[in-house]
C-alpha positions in Angstrom: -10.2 -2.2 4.7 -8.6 -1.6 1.1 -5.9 0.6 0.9 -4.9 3.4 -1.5 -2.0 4.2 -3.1 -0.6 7.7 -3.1 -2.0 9.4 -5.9 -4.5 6.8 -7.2 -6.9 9.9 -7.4 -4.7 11.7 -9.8 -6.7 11.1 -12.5 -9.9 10.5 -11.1 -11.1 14.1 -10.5 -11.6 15.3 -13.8 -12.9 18.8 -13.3 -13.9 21.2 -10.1 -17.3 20.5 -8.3 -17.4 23.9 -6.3 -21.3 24.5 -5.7 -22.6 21.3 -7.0 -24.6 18.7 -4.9 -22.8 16.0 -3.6 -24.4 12.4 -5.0 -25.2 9.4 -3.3 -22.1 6.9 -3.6 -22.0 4.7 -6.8 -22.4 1.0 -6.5 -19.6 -1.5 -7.1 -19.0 -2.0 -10.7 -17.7 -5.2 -12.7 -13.9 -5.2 -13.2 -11.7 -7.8 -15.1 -8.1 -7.5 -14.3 -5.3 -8.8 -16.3 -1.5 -9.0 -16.4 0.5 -6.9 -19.1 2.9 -8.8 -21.0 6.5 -7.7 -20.1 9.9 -8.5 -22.3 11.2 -12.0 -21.0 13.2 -12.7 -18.1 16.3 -14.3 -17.4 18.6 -15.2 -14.9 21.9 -13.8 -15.6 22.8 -10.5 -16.1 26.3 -11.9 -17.8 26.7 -9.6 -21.6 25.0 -12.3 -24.0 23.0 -14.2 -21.7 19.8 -12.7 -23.6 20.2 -15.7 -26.6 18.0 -15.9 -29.3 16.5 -18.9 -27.6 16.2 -16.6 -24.3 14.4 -13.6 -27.1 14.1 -15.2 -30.8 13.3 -11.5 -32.0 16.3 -10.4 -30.0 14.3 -7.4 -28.4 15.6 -7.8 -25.1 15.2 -9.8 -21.8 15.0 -8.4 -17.9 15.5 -9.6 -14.7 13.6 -10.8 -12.1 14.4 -8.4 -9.5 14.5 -4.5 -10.3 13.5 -2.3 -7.9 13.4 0.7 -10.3 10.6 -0.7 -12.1 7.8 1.8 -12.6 4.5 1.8 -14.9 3.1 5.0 -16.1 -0.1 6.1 -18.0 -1.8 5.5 -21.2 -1.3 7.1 -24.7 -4.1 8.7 -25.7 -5.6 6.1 -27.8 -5.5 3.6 -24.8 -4.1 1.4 -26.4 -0.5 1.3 -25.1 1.3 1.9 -21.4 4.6 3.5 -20.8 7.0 1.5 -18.8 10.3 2.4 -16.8 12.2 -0.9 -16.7 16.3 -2.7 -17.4 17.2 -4.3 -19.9 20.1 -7.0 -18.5 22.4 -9.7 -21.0 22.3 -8.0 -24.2 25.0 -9.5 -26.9 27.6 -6.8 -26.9 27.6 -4.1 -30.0 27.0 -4.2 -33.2 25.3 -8.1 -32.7 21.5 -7.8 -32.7 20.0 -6.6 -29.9 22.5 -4.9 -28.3 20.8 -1.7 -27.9 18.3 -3.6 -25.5 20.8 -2.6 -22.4 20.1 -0.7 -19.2 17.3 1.5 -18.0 14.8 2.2 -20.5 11.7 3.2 -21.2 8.7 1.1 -23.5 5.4 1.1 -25.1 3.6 -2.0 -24.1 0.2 -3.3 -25.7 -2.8 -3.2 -23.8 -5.4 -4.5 -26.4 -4.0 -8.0 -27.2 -2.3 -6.5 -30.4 1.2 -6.5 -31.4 3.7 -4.3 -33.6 5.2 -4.6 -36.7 8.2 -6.6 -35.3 5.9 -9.1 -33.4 6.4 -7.9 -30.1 3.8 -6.6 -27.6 6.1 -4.4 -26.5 8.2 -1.2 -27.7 11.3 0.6 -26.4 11.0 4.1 -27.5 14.6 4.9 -25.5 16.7 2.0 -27.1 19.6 2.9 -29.6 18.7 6.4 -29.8 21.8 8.1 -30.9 24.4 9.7 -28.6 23.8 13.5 -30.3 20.3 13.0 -29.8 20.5 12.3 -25.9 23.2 14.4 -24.2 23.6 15.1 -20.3 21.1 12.7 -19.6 20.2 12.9 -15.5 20.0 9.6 -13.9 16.4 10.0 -12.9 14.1 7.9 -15.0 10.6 7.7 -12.7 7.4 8.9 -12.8 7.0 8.1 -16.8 4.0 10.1 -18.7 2.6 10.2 -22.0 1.9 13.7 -22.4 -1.4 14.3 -24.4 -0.7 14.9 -27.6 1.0 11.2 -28.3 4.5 12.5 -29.4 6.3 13.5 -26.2 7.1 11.9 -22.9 8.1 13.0 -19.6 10.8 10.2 -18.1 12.6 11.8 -15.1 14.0 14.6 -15.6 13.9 14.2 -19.3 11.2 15.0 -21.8 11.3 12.4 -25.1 10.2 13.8 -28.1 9.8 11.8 -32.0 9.0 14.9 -33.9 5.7 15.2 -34.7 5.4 11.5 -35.1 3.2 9.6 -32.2 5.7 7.7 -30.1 3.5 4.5 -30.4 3.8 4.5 -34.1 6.5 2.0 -36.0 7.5 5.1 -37.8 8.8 6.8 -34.4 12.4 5.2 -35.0 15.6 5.8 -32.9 16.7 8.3 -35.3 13.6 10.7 -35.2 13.9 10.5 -31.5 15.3 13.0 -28.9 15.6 13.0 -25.4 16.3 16.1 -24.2 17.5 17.5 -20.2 15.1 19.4 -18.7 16.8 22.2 -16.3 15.7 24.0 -13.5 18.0 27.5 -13.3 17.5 28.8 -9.7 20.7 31.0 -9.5 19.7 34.4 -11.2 22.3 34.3 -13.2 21.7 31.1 -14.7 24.7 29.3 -13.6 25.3 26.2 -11.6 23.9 22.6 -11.5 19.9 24.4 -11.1 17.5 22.9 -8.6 17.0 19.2 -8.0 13.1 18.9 -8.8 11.6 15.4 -7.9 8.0 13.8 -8.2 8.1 15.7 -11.5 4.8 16.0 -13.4 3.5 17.1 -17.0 0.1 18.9 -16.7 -2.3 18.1 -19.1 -1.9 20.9 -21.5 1.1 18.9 -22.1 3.4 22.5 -21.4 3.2 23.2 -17.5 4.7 21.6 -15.1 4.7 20.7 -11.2 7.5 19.3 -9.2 8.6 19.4 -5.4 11.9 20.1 -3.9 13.4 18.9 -1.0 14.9 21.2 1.4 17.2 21.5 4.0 15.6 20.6 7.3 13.6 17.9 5.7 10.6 19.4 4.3 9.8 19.7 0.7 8.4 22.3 -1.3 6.3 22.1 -4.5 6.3 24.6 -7.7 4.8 25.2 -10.7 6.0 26.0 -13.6 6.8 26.0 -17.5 8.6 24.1 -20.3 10.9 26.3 -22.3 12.9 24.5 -25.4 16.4 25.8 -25.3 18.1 24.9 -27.9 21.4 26.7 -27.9 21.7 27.3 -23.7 24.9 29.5 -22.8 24.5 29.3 -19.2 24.0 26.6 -16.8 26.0 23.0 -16.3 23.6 22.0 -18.6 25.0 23.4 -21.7 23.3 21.4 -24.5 19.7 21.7 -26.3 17.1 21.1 -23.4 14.1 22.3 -22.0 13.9 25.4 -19.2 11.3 25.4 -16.4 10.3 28.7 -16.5 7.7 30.9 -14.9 8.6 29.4 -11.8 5.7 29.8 -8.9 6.7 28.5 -5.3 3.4 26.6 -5.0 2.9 28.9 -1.3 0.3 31.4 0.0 2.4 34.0 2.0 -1.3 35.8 2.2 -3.3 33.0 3.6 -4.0 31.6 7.4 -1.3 28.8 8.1 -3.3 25.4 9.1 -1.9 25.9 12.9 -1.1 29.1 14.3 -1.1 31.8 17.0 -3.8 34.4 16.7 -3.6 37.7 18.5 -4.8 36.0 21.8 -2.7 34.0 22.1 -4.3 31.1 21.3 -4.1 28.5 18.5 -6.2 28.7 15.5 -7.1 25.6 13.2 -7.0 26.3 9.7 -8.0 22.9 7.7 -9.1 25.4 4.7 -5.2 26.7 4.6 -3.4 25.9 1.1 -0.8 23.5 2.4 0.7 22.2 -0.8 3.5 19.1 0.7 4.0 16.5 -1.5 3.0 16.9 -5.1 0.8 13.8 -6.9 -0.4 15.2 -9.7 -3.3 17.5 -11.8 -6.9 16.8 -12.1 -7.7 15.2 -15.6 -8.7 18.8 -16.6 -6.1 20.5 -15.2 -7.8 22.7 -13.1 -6.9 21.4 -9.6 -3.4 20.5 -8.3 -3.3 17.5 -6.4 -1.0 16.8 -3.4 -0.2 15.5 0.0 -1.5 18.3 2.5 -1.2 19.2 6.2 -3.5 16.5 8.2 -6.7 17.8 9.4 -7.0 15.5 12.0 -3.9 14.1 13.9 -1.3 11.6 12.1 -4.2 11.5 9.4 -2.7 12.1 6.2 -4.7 12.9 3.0 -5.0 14.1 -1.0 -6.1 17.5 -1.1 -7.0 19.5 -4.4 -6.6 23.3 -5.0 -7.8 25.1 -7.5 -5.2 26.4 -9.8 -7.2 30.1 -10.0 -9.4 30.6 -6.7 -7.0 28.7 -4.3 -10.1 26.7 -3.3 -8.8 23.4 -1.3 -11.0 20.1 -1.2 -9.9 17.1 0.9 -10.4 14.3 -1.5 -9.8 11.5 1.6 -10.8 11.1 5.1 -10.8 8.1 6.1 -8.0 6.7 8.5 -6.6 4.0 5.8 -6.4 6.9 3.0 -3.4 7.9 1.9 -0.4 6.7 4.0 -2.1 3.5 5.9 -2.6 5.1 9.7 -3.2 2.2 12.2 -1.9 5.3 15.0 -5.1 7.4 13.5 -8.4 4.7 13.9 -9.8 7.4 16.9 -11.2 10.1 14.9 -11.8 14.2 16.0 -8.3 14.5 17.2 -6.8 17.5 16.0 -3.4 17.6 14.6 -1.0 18.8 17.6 1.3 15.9 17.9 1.5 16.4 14.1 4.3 18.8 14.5 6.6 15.5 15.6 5.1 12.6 14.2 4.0 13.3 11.0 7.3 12.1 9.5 7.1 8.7 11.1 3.5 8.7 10.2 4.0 8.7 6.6 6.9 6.4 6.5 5.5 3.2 8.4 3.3 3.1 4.6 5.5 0.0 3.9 8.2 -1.7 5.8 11.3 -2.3 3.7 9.7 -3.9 0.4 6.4 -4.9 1.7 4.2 -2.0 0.5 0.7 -1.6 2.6 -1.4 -0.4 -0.7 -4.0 -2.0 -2.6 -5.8 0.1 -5.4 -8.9 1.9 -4.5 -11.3 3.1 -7.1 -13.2 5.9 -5.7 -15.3 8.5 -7.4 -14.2 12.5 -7.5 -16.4 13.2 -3.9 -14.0 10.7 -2.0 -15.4 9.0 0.9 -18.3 9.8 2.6 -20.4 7.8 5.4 -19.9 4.1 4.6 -18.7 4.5 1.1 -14.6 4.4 1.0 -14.3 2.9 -2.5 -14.2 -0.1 -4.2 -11.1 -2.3 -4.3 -9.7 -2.5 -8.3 -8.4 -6.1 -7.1 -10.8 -6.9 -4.7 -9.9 -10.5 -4.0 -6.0 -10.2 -5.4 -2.5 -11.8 -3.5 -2.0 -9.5 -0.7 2.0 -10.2 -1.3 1.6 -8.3 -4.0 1.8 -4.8 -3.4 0.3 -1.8 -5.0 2.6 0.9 -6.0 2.4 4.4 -7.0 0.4 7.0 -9.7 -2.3 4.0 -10.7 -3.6 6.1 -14.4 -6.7 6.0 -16.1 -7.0 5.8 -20.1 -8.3 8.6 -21.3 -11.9 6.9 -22.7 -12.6 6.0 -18.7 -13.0 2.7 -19.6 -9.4 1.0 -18.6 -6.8 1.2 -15.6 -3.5 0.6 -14.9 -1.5 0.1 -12.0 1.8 -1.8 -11.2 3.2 -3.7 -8.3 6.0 -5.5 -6.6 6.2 -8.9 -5.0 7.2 -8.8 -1.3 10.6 -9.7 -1.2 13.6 -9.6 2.0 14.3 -8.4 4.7 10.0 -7.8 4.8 10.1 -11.7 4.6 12.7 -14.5 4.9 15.5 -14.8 7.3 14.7 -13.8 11.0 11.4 -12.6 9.8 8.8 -14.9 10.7 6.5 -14.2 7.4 7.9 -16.6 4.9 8.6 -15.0 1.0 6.0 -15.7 -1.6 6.8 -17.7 -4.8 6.3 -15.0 -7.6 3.3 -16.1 -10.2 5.0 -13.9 -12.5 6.6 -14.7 -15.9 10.4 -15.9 -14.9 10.0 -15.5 -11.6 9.6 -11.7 -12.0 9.4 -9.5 -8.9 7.2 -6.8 -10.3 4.2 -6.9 -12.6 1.6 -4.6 -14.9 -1.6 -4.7 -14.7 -4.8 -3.6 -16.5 -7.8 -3.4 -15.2 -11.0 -3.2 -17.7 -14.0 -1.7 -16.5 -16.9 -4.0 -17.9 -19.9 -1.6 -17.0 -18.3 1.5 -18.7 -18.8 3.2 -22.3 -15.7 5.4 -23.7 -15.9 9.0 -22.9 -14.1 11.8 -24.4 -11.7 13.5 -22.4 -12.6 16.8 -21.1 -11.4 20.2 -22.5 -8.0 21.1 -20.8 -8.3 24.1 -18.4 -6.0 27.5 -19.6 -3.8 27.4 -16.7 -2.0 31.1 -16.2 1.8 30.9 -15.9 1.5 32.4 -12.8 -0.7 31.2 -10.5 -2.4 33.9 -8.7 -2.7 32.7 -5.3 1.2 31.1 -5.2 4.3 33.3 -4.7 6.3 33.8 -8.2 9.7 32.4 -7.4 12.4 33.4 -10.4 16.0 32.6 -10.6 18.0 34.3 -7.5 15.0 34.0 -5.0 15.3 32.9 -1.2 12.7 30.7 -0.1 10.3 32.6 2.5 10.5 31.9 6.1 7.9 29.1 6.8 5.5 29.9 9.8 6.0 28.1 13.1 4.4 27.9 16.2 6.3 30.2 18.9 7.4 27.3 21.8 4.9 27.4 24.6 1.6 26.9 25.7 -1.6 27.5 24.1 -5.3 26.4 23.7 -7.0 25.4 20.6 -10.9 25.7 21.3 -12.8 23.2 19.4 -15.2 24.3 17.0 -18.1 22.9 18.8 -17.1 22.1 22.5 -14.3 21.8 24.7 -10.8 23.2 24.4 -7.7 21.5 23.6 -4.4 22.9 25.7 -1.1 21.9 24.0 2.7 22.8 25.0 5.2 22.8 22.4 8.7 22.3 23.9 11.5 22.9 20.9 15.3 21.7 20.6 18.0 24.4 21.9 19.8 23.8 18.7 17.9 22.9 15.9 14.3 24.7 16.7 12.4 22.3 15.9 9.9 20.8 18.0 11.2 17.9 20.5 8.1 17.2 22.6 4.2 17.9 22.2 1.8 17.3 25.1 -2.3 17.8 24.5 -4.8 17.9 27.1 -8.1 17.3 25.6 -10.9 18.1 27.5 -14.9 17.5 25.9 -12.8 18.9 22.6 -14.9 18.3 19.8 -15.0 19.5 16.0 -18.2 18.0 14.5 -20.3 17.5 17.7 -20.0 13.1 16.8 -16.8 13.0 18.0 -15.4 14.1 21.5 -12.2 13.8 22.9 -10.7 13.5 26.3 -7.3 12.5 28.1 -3.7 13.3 27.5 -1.0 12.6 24.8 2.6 13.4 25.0 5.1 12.8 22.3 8.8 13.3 22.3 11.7 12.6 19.4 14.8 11.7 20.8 16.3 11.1 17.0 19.3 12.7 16.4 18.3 16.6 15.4 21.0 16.8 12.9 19.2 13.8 10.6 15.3 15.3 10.0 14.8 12.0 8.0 14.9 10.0 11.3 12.4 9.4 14.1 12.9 8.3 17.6 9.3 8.1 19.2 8.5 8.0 22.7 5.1 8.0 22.9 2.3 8.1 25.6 -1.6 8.4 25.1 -4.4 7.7 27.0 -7.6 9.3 25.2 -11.2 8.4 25.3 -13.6 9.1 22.4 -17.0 9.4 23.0 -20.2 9.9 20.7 -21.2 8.4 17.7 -18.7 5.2 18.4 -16.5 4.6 21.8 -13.4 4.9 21.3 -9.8 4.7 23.4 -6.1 5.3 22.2 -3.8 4.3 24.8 -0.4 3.1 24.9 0.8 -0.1 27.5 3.5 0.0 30.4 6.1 2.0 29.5 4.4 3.8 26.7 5.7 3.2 23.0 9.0 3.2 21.2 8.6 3.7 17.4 12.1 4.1 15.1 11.9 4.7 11.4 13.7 6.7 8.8 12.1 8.0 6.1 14.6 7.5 3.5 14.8 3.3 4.2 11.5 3.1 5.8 12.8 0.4 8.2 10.2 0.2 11.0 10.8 -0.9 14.6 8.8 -0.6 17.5 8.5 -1.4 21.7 6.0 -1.6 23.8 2.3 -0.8 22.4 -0.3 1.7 20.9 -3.9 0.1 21.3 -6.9 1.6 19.4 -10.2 0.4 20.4 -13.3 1.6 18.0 -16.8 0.2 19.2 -14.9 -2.9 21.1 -12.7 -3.3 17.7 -8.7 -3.1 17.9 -6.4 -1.7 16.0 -2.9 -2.2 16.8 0.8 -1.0 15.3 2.5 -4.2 13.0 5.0 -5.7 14.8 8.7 -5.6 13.3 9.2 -6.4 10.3 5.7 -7.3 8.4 
């Protein structure tokens, strides 16, 4: 089964389909791929080792390893792709070329075609002057194109050439800005501001979204609006740059929770709750946020939509391999109760050190239904290379682009039995562009963008000074969660004396059942014996011994012993004892061992 990268959908849903019949899935399509030309490699990073022989034009050279590398969208003619990459060896100042030094960001060709200077590529970032790029944050991912051609988003920055189009030879390192953008959360303006991450531009090229980290290791995600400042007198940040204003805490205080306590006592599934975790993006219109949401069903973790005016959620994916690959979530029908301990782990065995488990999925705005779950972009492609985040359409429909990055050590090499792949790259390079063409397609225009308010009307305004809102929890105890078409499902929820947080969930499923295909019956228990003070870390001990019955047979059971399972989210370095078998219709599905 193909896998899909978080966010691949971002630009796939290009406007709501709320009332409108859903079609019968669309059959594979022809798609030529190709690999984007990149500046040239070299070896050392030494200050001149990028020789005119290395770069005749003297234009810059890169290295083979960066693990910073990140490819963006398209400019609105399609014809060029921003890049995030580092420039290494450049001749030091004033010798030619010596601006091509250190993280920057580029144009690069996608139709064949060249610029003025020769090169397939541009840096838009390079020798811009030091009064037109002050307190610059570190932060240079997630790059964007916004719509109109003549600004970027890079980080936390936004790059603006006037009104001249960024891809244009007459968008110079003079005309070009690059401006801070701050986030004031203290009400008086003062202070370093908020640490935004996952920052991105909606398409009407002003608004914004962004999440946050917080404190006990969730994250929350706003909305909000670019404001040029150019004379700021408050704030760390005292030079021109852009405000994020209008501030909504992307929340609904109003709304059902997706688990809690109703009035008797019992627990309540809400998979229709706005649950807005990990932000990936907007709809090509606009109209739609699109995020990493509460799983539906347990350790199964998904893209969601919501409808910037009516709150309206969709669940773009639901099958076990979308988003974060699940091998712990093959059963299906299981609500999400051990959720409230796993889900961390859950997302973070997605890749193991630098082996990624992604492949690009094309898939149409209804997401998967029955047997239909996509086609592969690179159907066929080296499985060492792996796909990476925010895959973009061009704006005519008609072209893709994705990036990825060779498998590299400690995921191979060493004590790891997989051996490391030779890279087919240019120089040896660990990281590569790519384009895919869609053969059977004819350009389209892009679709009107949607009038999003400034303030969002189902989202809790959150201006400078405000305290984030208590976040519901589940009282510690023992409840029953009914299923919505049989059975019940009785779950304890023991929490940690100091911290709160939940330490050990234990389900009792008996003929529980959702949909009427899928039933489910046994016992699960899972307890995290991490360190409470580090939320980023996971100690699993886990026990399961379920039987599914219905439209396929189905067990989840774990061997002797039960099963171990280590990671932290912040290195995504998996380990695991014992075992966690999945068995679907006689077929098994198993956790990776260590270290592939």
């Amino acid at each position: 089964m193909a896998l899909l990268p978080l966010a691949a959908l971002a630009l796939l849903f290009s406007k709501s389909s709320f009332g409108q019949r859903i079609p019968k899935p669309p059959r594979p399509e022809p798609i030529d791929i190709v690999e984007l030309p990149l500046p040239p490699v070299i070896s050392s990073s030494a200050v001149g080792a990028c020789t005119a022989k290395a770069n005749p034009r003297r234009t810059g050279c890169i290295g083979q390893e960066f693990t910073d590398f990140q490819s963006g969208d398209f400019t609105p003619d399609g014809n060029h792709v921003v890049v995030n990459l580092e420039f290494i060896g450049a001749p030091e100042a004033p010798a030619p070329g010596s601006i091509y030094t250190g993280e920057q960001l580029i144009l690069v060709k996608t139709n064949g075609k060249t610029f003025a200077n020769g090169d397939s590529w541009k840096c838009i970032t390079c020798g811009v002057p030091a009064a037109n790029s002050q307190s610059l944050d570190p932060e240079r991912d997630y790059p964007h194109v916004a719509r109109n051609g003549i600004k970027a988003l890079w980080g936390h920055k936004i790059i603006d050439c006037g009104s001249t189009l960024l891809a244009s030879d007459d968008c110079t390192p003079d005309k070009t800005h690059i401006y801070p953008i701050f986030w004031p959360t203290a009400a008086d303006g003062s202070g370093a501001g908020g640490v935004p991450r996952e920052m991105r531009l909606h398409p009407d090229d002003v608004h914004m979204g962004w999440s946050s980290f917080t404190a006990n290791g969730g994250q929350n995600t706003y909305f909000g609006r670019l404001q040029f400042n150019p004379n700021p007198s408050s704030g760390d940040v005292q030079v021109p740059r852009y405000d994020l204003v209008d501030v909504n805490l992307l929340t609904d205080l109003t709304g059902p929770a997706p688990l809690m306590v109703n009035d008797n006592g019992e627990l309540e599934h809400h998979p229709e709750a706005i649950g807005v975790g990990e932000l990936r993006g907007f709809s090509g219109a606009g109209d739609e946020i699109l995020y990493i949401g509460p799983s539906i069903e347990a350790n199964n973790i998904d893209i969601f939509a919501v409808h910037v005016i009516t709150g309206k959620v969709r669940r773009l994916t639901s099958h076990p391999e979308y988003a974060d690959p699940m091998w712990m979530t093959a059963m299906r029908g299981i609500p999400p109760l051990i959720d409230a301990i796993t889900i961390t782990a859950a997302a973070s065995t997605r890749n193991n050190y630098q082996r990624r488990f992604f492949q690009p999925i094309l898939i149409d705005r209804y997401g998967d239904r029955g047997s239909y779950f996509g086609q592969q972009v690179n159907a066929g492609g080296d499985v060492n290379w792996n796909g990476r985040a925010d895959p973009a359409f061009s704006y005519d429909g008609t072209k893709i682009v994705y990036w990825q990055a060779l498998v590299t050590s400690p995921a191979c090499g060493g004590f790891n039995p997989l051996l490391c792949p030779v890279s087919t790259a240019q120089g040896g390079r660990t990281y590569r562009v790519m384009l895919a063409r869609l053969k059977s397609r004819t350009p389209t225009k892009p679709v009107p963008v949607f009038d999003v308010p400034d303030f969002i009307p189902w989202a809790t305004p959150f201006p400078p000074g405000t305290e984030l809102p208590a976040e519901y929890s589940i009282p510690p105890g023992t409840y029953t969660l009914r299923g919505k078409v049989s059975g019940t499902a009785n779950a304890t929820f023991i929490a940690d004396s100091t911290t709160g947080r939940f330490k050990t969930v234990s389900v009792e499923y008996d003929n529980y059942s959702d949909d009427g295909k899928h039933i489910v019956d046994g016992v699960e228990t899972v307890t995290n014996t991490a360190d409470p003070a580090n939320p980023w870390m996971s100690h699993l001990d886990w026990t399961s011994d379920l039987v599914g019955t219905g439209v396929v047979r189905a067990t989840k059971e774990t061997g002797p012993g039960g099963f171990q399972l280590s990671i932290d989210a912040m290195t995504n370095a998996f380990n695991a004892n014992g075992t966690l078998t999945t068995t679907i219709d006689g077929v098994l599905y198993r956790q990776p061992a260590n270290g592939t």
